[in-house]
C-alpha positions as CSV (number, residue, x, y, z in Angstrom):
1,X,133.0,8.3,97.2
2,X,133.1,7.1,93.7
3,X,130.6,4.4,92.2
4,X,131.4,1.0,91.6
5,X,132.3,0.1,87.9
6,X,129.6,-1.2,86.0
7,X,129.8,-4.9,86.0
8,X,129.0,-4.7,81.8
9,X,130.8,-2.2,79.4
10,X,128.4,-1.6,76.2
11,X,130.3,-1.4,73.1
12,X,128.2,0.9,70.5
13,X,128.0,3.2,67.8
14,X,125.4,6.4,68.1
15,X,123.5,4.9,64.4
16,X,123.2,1.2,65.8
17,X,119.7,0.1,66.0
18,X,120.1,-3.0,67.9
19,X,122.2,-0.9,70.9
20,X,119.6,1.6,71.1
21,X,117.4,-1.7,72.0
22,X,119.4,-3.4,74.1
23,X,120.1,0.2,76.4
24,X,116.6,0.5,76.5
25,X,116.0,-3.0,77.8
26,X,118.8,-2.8,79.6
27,X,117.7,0.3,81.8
28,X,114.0,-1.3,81.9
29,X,115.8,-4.1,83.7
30,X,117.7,-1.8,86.2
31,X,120.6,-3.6,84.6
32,X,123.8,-0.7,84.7
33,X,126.4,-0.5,82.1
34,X,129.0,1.5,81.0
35,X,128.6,2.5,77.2
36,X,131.7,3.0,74.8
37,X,131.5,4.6,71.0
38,X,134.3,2.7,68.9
39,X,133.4,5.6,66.3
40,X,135.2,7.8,69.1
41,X,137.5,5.5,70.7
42,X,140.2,3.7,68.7
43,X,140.7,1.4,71.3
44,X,137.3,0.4,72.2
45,X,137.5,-0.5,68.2
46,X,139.9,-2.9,68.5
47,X,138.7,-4.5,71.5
48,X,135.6,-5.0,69.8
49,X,137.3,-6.9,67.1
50,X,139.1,-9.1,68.9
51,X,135.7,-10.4,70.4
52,X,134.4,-10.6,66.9
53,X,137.3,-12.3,65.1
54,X,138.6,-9.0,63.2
55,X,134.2,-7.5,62.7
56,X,133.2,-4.1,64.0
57,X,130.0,-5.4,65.4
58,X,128.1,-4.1,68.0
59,X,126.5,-3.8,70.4
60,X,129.1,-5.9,72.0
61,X,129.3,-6.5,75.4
62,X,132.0,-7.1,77.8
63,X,131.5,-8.5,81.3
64,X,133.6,-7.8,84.4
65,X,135.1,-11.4,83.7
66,X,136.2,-10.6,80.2
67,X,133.9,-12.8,78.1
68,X,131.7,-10.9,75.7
69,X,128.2,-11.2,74.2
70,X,127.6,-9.7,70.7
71,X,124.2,-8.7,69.5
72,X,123.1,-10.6,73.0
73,X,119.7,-10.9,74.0
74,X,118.2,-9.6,77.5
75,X,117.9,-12.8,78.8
76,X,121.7,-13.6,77.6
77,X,122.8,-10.1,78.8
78,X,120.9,-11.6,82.4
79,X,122.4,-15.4,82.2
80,X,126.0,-13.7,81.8
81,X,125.5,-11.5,85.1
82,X,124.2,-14.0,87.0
83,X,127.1,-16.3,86.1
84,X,129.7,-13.3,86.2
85,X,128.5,-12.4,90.0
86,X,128.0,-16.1,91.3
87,X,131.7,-16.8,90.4
């Protein structure tokens, strides 16, 4: 049996402070994602620019829903779940 997708996908590169951060909060929180390098992964790339009007910024974050958080805060990355999962 296969697990269920994460309900976040983590946008990163391996030299990025702030995502190194964020995972770590993340995991303190029990919170699962699933984490993507743009420097590896064209595609991710460009889905990280269109959230960030044409910017390579990360970490970016992109919820089960399809609206995205860059640079979010734990308590952000925490308010989007909640509203992602009561919807």
């Amino acid at each position: 049996m296969s697990a269920a997708p994460a309900a976040v996908t983590m946008y990163t590169t391996p030299w990025c402070g702030y995502c190194v951060r964020l995972k770590k909060m993340m995991q303190l929180e029990g919170i699962e994602y699933a984490e993507v390098d743009i420097e590896r992964d064209p595609a991710a790339a460009e889905i990280v620019m269109k959230a960030n009007g044409g910017n390579q910024t990360v970490p970016t974050l992109v919820f089960a829903d399809g609206t995205a958080l860059t640079n979010p805060s734990i308590d952000q990355v925490k308010s989007q779940l909640a509203e992602v999962t009561s919807a």
